[in-house]
PDB file as gemmi writes it, atoms N, CA and C in Angstrom:
CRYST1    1.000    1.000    1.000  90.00  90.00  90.00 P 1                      
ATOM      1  N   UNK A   1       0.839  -1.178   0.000  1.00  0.00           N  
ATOM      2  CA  UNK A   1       0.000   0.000   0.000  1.00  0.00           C  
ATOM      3  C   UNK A   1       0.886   1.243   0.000  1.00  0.00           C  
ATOM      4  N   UNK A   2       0.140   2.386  -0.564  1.00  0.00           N  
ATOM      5  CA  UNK A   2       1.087   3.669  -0.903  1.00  0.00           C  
ATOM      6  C   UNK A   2       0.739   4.027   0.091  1.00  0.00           C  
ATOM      7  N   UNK A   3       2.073   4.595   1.239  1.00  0.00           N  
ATOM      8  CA  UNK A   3       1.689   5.909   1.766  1.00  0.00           C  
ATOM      9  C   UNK A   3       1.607   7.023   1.391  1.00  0.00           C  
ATOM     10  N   UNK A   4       0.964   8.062   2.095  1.00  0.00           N  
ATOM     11  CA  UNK A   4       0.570   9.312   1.426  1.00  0.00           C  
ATOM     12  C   UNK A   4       1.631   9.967   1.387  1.00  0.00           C  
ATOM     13  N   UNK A   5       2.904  10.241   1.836  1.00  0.00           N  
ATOM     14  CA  UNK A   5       3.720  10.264   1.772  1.00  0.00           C  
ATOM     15  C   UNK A   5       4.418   9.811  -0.329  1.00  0.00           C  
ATOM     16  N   UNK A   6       4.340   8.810   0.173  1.00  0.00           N  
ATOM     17  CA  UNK A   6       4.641   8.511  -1.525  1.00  0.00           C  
ATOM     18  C   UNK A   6       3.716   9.255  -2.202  1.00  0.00           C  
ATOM     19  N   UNK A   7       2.500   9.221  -2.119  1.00  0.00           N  
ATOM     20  CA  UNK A   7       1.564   9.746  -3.102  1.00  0.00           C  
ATOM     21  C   UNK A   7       1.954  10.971  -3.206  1.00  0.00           C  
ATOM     22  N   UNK A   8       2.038  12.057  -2.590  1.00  0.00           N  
ATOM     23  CA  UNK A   8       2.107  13.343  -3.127  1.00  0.00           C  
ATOM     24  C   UNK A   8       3.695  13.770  -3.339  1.00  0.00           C  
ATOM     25  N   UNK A   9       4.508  12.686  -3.090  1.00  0.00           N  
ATOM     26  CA  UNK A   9       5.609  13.229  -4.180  1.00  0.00           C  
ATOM     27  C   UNK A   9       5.622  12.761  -5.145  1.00  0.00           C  
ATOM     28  N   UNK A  10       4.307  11.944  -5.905  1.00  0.00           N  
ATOM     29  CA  UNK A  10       4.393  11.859  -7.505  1.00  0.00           C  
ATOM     30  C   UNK A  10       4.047  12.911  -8.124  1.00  0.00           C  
ATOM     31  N   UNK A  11       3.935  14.092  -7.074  1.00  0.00           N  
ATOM     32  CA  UNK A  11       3.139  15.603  -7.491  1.00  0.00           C  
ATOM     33  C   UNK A  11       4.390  16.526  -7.379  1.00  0.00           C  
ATOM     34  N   UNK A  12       5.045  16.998  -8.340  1.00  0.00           N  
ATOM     35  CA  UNK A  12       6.793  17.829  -8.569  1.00  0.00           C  
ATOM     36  C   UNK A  12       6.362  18.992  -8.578  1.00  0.00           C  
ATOM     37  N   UNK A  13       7.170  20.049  -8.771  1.00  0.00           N  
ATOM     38  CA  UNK A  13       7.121  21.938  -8.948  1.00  0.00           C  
ATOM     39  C   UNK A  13       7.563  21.763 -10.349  1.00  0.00           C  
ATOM     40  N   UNK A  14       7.018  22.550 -11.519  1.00  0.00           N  
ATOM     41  CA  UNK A  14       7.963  22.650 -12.516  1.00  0.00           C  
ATOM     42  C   UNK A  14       8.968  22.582 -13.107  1.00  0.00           C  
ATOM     43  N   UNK A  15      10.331  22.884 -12.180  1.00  0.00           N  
ATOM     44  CA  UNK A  15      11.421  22.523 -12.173  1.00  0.00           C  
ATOM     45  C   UNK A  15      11.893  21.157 -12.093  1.00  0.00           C  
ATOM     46  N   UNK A  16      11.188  20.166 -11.137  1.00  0.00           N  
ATOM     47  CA  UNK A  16      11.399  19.593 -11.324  1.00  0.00           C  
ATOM     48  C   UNK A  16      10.596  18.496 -12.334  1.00  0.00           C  
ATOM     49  N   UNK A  17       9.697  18.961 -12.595  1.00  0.00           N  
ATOM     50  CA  UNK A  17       8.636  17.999 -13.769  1.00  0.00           C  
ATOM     51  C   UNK A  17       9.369  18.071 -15.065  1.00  0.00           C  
ATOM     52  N   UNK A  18      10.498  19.138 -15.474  1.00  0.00           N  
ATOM     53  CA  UNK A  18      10.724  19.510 -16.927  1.00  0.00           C  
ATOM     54  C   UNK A  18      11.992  19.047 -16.951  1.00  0.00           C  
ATOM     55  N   UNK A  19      12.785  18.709 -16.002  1.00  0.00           N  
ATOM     56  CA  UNK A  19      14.128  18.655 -15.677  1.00  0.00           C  
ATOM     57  C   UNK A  19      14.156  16.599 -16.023  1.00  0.00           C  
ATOM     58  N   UNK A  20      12.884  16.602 -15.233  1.00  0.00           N  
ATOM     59  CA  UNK A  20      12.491  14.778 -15.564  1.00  0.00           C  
ATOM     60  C   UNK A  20      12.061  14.081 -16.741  1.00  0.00           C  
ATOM     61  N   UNK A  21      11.345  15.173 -16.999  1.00  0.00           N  
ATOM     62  CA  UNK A  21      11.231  14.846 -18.482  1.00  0.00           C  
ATOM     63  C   UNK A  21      11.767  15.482 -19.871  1.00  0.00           C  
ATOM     64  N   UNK A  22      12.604  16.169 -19.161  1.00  0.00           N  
ATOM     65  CA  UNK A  22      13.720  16.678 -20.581  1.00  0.00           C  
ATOM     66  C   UNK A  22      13.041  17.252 -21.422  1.00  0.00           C  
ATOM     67  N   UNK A  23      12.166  17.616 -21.522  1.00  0.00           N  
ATOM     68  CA  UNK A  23      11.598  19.195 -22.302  1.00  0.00           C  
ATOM     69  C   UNK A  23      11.268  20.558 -21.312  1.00  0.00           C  
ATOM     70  N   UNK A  24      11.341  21.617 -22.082  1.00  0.00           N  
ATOM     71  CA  UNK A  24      11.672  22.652 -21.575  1.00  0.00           C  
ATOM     72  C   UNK A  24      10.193  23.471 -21.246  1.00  0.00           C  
ATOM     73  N   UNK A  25       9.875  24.517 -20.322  1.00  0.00           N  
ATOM     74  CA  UNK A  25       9.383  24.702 -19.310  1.00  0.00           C  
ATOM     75  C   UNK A  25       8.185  24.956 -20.119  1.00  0.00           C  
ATOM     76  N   UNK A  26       8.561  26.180 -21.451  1.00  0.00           N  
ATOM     77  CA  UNK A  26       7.494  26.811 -22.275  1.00  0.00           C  
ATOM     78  C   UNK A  26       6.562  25.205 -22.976  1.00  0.00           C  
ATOM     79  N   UNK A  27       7.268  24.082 -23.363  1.00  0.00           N  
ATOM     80  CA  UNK A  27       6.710  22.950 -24.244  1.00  0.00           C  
ATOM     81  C   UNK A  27       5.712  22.540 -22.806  1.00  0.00           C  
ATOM     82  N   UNK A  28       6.088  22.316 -21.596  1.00  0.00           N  
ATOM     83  CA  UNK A  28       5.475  21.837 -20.791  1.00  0.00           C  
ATOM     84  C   UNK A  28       4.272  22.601 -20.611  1.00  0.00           C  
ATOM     85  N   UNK A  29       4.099  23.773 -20.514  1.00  0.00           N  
ATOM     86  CA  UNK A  29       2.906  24.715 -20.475  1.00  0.00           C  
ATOM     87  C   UNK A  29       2.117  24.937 -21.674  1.00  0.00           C  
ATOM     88  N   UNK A  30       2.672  24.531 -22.684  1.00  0.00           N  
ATOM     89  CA  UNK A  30       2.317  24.601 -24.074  1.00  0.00           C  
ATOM     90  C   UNK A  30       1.327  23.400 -23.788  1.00  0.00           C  
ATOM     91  N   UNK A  31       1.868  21.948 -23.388  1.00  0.00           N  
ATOM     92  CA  UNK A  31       0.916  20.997 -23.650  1.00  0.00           C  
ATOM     93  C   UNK A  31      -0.233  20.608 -22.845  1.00  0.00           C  
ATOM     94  N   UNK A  32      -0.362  21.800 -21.331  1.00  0.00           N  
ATOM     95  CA  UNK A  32      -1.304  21.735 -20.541  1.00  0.00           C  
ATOM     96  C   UNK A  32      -2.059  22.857 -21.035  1.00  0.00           C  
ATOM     97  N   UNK A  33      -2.009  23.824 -21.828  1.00  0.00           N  
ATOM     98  CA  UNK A  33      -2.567  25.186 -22.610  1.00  0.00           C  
ATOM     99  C   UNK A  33      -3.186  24.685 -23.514  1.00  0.00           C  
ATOM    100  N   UNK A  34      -2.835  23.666 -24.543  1.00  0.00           N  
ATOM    101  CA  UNK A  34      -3.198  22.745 -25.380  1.00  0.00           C  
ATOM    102  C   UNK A  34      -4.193  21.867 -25.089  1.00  0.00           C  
ATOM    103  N   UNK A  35      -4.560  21.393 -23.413  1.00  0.00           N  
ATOM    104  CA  UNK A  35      -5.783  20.494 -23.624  1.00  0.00           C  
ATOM    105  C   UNK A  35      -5.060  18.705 -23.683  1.00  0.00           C  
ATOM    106  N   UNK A  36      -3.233  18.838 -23.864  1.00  0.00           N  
ATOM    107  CA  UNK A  36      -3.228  17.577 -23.558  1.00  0.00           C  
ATOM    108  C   UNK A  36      -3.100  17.348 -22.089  1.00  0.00           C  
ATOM    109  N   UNK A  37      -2.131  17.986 -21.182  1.00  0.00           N  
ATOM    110  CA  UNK A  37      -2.444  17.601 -20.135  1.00  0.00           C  
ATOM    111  C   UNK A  37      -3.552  18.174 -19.551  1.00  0.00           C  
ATOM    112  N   UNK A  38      -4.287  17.295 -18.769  1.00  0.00           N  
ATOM    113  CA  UNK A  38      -5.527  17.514 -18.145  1.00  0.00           C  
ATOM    114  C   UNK A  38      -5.856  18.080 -16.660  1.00  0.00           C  
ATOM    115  N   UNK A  39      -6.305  18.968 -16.139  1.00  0.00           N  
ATOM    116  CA  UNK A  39      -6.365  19.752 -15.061  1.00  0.00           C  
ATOM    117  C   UNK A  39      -7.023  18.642 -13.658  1.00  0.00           C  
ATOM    118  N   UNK A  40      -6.147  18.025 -12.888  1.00  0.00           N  
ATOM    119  CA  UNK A  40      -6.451  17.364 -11.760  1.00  0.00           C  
ATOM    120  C   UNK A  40      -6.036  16.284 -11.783  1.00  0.00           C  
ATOM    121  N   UNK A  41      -5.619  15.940 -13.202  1.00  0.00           N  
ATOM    122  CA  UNK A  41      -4.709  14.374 -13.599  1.00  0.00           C  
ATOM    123  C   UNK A  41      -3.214  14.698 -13.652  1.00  0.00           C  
ATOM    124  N   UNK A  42      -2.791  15.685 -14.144  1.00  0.00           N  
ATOM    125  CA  UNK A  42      -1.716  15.735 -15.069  1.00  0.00           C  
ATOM    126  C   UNK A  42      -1.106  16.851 -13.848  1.00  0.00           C  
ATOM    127  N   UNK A  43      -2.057  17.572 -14.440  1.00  0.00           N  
ATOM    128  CA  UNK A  43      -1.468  18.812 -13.419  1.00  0.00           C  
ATOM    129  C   UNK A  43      -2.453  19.851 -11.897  1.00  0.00           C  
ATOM    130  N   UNK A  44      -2.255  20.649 -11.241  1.00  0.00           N  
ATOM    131  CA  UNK A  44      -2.855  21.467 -10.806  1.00  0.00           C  
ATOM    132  C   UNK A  44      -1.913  22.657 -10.320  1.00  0.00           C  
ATOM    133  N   UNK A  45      -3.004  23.604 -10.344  1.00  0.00           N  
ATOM    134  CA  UNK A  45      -2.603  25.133  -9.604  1.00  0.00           C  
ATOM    135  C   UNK A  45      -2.568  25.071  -8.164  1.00  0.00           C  
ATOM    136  N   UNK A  46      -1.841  25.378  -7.542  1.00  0.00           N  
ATOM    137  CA  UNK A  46      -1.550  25.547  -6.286  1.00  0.00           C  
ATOM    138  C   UNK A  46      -1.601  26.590  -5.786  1.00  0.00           C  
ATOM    139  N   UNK A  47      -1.606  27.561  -6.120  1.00  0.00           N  
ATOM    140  CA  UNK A  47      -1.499  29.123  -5.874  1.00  0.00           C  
ATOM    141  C   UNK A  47      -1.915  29.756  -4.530  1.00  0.00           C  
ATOM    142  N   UNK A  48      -1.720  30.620  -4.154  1.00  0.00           N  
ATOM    143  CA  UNK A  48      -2.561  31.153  -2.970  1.00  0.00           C  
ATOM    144  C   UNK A  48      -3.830  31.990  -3.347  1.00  0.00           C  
ATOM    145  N   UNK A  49      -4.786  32.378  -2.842  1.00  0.00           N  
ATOM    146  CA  UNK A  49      -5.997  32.922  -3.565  1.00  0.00           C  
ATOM    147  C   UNK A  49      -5.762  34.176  -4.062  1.00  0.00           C  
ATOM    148  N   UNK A  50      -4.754  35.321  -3.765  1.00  0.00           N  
ATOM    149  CA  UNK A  50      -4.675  36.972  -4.073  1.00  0.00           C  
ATOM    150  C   UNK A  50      -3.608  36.601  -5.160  1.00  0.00           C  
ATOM    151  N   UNK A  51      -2.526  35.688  -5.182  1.00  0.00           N  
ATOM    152  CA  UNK A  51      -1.255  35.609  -6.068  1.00  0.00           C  
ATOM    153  C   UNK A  51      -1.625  35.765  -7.376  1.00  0.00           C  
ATOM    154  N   UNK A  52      -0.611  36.223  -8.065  1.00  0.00           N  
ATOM    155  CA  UNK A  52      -0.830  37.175  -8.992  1.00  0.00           C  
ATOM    156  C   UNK A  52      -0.483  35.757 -10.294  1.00  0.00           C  
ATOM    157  N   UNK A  53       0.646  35.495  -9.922  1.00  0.00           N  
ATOM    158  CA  UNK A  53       1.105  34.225 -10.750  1.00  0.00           C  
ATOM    159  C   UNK A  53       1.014  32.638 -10.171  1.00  0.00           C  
ATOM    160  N   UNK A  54       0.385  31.826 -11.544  1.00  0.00           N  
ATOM    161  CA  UNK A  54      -0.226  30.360 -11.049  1.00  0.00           C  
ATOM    162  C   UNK A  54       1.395  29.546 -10.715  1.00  0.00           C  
ATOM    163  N   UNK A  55       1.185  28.754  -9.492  1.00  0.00           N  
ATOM    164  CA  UNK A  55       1.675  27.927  -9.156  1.00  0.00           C  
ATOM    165  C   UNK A  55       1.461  26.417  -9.250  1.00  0.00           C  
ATOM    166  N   UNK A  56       2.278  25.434 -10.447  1.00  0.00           N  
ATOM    167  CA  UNK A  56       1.552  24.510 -11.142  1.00  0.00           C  
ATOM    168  C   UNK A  56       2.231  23.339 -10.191  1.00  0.00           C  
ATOM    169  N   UNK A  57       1.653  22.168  -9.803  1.00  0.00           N  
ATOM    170  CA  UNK A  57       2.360  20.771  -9.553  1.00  0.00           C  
ATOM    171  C   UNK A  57       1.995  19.650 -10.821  1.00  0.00           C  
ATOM    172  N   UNK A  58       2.763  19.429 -10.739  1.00  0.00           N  
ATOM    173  CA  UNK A  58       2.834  18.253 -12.393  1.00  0.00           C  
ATOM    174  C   UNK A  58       2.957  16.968 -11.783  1.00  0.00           C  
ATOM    175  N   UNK A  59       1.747  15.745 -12.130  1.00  0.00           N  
ATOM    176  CA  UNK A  59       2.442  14.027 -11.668  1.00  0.00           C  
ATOM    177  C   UNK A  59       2.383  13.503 -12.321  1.00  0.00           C  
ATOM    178  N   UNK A  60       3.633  12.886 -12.231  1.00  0.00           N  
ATOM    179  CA  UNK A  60       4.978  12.574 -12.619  1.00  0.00           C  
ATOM    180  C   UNK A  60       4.386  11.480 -13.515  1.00  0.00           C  
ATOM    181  N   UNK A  61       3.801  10.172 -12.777  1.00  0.00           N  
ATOM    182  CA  UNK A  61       3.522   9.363 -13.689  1.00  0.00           C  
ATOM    183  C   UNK A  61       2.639   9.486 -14.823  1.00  0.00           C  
ATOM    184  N   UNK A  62       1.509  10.400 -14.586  1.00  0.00           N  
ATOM    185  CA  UNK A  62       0.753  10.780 -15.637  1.00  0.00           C  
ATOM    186  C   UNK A  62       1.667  11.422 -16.653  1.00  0.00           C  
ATOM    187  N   UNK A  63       2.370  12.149 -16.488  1.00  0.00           N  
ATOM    188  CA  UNK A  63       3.019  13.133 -17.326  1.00  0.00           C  
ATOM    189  C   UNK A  63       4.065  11.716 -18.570  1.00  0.00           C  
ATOM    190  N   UNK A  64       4.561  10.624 -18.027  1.00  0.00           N  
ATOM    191  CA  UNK A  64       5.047   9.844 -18.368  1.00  0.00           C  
ATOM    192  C   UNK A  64       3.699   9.384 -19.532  1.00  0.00           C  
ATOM    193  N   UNK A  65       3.271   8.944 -18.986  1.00  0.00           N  
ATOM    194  CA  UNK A  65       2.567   7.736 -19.180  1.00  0.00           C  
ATOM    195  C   UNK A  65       1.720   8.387 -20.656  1.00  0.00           C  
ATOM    196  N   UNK A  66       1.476   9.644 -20.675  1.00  0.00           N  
ATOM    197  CA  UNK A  66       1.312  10.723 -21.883  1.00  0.00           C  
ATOM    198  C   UNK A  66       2.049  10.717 -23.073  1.00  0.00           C  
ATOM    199  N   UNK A  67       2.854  11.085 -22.067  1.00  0.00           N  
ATOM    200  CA  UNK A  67       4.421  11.229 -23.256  1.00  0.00           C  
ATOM    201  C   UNK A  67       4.727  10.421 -24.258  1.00  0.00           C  
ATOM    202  N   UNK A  68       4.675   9.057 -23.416  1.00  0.00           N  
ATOM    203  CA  UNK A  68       4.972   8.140 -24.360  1.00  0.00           C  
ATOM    204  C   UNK A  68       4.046   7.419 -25.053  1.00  0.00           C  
ATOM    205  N   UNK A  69       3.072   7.990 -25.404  1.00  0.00           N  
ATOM    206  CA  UNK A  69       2.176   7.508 -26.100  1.00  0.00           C  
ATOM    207  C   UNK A  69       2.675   8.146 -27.575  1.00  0.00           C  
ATOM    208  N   UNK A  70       3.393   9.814 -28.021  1.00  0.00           N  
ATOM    209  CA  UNK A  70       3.592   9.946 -29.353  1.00  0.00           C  
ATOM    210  C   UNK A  70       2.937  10.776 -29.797  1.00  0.00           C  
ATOM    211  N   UNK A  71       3.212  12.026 -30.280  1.00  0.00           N  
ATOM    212  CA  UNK A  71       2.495  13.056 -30.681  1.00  0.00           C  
ATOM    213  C   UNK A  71       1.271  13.041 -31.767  1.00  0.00           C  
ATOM    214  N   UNK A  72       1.731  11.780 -32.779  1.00  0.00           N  
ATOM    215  CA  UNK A  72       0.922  11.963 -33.587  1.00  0.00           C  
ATOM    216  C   UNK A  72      -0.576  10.715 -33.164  1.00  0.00           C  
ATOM    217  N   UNK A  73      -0.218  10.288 -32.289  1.00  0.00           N  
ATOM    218  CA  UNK A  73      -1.305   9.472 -31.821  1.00  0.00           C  
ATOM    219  C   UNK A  73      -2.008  10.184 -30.695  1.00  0.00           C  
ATOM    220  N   UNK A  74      -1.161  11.366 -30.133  1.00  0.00           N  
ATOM    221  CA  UNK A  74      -1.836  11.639 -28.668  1.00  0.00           C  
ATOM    222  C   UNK A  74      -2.573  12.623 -29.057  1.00  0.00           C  
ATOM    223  N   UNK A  75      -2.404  13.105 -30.134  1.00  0.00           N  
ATOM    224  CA  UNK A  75      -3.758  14.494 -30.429  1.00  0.00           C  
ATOM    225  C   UNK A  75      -5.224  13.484 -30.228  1.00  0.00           C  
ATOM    226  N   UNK A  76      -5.008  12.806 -30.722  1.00  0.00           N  
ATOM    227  CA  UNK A  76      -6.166  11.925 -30.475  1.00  0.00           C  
ATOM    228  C   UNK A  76      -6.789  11.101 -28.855  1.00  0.00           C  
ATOM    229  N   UNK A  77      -5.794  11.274 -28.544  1.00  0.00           N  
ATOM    230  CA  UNK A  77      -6.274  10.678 -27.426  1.00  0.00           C  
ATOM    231  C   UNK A  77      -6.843  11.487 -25.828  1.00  0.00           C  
ATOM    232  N   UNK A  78      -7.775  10.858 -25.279  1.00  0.00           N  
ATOM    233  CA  UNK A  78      -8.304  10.025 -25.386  1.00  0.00           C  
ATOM    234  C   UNK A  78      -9.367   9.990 -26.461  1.00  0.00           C  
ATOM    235  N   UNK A  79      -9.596   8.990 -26.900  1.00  0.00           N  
ATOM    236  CA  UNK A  79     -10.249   8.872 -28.303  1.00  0.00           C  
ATOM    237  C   UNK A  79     -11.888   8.969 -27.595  1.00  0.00           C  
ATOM    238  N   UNK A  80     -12.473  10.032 -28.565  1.00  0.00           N  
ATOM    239  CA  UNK A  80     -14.047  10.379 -27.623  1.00  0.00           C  
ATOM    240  C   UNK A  80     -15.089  10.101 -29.210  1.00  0.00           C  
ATOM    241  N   UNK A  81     -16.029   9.306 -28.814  1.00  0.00           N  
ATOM    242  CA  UNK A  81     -16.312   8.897 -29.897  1.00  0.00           C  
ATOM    243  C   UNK A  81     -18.101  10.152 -29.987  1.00  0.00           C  
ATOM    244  N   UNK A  82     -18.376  10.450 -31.215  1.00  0.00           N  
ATOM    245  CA  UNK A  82     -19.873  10.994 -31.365  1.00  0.00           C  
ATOM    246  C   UNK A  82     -20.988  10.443 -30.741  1.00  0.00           C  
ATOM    247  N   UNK A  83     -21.884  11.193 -29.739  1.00  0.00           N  
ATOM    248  CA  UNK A  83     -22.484  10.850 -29.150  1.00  0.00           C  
ATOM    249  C   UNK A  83     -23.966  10.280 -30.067  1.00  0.00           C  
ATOM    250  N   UNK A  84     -24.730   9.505 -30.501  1.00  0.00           N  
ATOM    251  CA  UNK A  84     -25.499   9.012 -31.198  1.00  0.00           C  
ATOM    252  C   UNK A  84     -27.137   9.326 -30.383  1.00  0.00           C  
ATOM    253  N   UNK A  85     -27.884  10.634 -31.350  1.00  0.00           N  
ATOM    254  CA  UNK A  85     -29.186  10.602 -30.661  1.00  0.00           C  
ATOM    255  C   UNK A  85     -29.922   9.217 -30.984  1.00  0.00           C  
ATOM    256  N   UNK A  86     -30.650   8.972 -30.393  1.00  0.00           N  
ATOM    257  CA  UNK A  86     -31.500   7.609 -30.710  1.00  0.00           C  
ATOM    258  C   UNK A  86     -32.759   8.087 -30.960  1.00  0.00           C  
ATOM    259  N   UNK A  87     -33.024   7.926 -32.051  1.00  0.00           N  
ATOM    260  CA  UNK A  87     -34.615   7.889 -32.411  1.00  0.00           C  
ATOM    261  C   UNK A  87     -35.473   7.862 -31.463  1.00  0.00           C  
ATOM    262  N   UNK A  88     -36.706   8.528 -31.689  1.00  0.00           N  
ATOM    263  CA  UNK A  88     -37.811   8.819 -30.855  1.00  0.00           C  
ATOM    264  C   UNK A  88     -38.972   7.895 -31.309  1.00  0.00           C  
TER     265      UNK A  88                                                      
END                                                                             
């Protein structure tokens, strides 16, 4: 079993989320601005409520587990299929 302890250091500061995954700070904000990483999975704001500038935590394994899926497959993903009205 995880302690909580473990659990929230799969949650990094920027520095160290970009440093781990070897792209640079602007690509990392680029791909949570973008809609690939996802707000409460991937990443969150931490901020204090008056602060002027967002304070992001990035985890780690999600951020992996993204990555290596491949740019030209991950625009797609997760794959959301058309919702089908059903006849009346």
């Amino acid at each position: 079993m995880m302690s909580k302890t473990d659990k929230t250091s799969e949650w990094a500061p920027t520095t160290v989320a970009v440093a781990e995954l070897g792209i640079s700070r602007g690509h990392l904000i680029n791909l949570k601005d973008d809609g690939t990483f996802k707000a409460g999975e991937h990443w969150r704001d931490i901020r204090r409520t008056n602060a002027a500038r967002a304070s992001y935590r990035w985890h780690l394994p999600s951020l992996h587990k993204i990555l290596s899926i491949g740019p030209e497959v991950r625009k797609h993903y997760p794959i959301r299929y058309p919702v089908r009205n059903k006849a009346v």
